[in-house]
C-alpha positions in Angstrom: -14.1 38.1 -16.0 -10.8 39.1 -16.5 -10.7 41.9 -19.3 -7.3 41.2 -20.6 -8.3 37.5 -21.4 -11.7 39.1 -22.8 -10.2 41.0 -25.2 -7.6 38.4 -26.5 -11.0 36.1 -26.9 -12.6 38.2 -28.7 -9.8 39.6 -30.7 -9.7 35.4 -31.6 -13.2 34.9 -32.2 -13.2 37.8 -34.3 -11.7 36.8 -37.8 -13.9 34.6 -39.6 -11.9 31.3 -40.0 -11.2 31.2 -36.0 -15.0 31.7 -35.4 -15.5 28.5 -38.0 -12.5 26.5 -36.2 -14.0 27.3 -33.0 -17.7 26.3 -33.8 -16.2 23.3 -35.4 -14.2 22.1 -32.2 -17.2 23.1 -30.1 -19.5 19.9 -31.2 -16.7 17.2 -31.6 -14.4 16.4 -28.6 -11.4 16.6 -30.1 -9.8 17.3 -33.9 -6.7 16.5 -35.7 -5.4 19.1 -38.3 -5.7 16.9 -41.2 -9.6 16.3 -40.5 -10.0 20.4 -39.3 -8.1 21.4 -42.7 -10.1 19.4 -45.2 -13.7 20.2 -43.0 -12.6 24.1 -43.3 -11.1 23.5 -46.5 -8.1 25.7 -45.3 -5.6 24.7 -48.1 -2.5 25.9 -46.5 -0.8 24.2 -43.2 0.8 27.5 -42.5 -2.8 29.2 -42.2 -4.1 26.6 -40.2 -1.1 26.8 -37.8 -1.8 30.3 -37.5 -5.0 30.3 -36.4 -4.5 27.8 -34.0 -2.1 29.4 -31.9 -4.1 32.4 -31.5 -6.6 30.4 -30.5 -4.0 28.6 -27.9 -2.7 31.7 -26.9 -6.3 33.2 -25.4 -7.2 29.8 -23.7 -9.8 28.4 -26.3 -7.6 25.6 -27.3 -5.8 22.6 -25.8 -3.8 20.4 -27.8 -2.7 17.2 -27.0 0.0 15.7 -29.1 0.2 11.8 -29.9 3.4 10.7 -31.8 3.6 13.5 -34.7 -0.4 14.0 -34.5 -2.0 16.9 -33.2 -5.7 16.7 -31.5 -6.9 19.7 -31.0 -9.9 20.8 -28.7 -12.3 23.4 -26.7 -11.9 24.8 -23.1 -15.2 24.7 -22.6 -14.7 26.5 -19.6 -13.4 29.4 -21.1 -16.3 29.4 -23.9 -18.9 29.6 -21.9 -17.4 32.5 -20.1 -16.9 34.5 -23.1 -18.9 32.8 -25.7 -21.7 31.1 -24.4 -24.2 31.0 -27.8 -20.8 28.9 -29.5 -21.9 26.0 -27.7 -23.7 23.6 -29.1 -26.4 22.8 -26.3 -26.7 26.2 -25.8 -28.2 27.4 -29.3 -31.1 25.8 -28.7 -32.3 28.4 -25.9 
């Protein structure tokens, strides 16, 4: 484990509306910003765009870009590592 990574991680996971985005992403394979924004109901692009670079930045995110959309999704890699409970199949132990 890498502490440096561990700390921006949980720096991310952290502040409440990452922790929602990230448990969001964690059961669908990928989302687009539209669909994440009205699920959240985060009202403001600017907020949204935010927290999703933080959540780039410390290796939870991957986006893959598609004309002008955005789909966003989980490392799941890097969750389990850090935040194993997150995951979906895992909350049932």
């Amino acid at each position: 484990m890498n502490d440096e990574v561990a700390v921006k991680v949980y720096k991310a996971l952290g502040e409440p509306t990452r922790l929602r985005l990230v448990k969001a992403l964690a059961s669908e394979p990928e989302m687009a910003c539209a669909v994440m924004a009205n699920k959240l109901d985060i009202q403001a692009n600017s907020t949204l765009t935010h927290h999703l670079k933080l959540l780039i930045d410390c290796g939870l995110l991957t986006v893959r870009r598609e004309g002008t959309y955005r789909y966003y999704s989980i490392q799941r890699n890097i969750l389990e590592i850090y935040a194993p409970t997150l995951i979906p199949d895992n909350n049932s132990l």
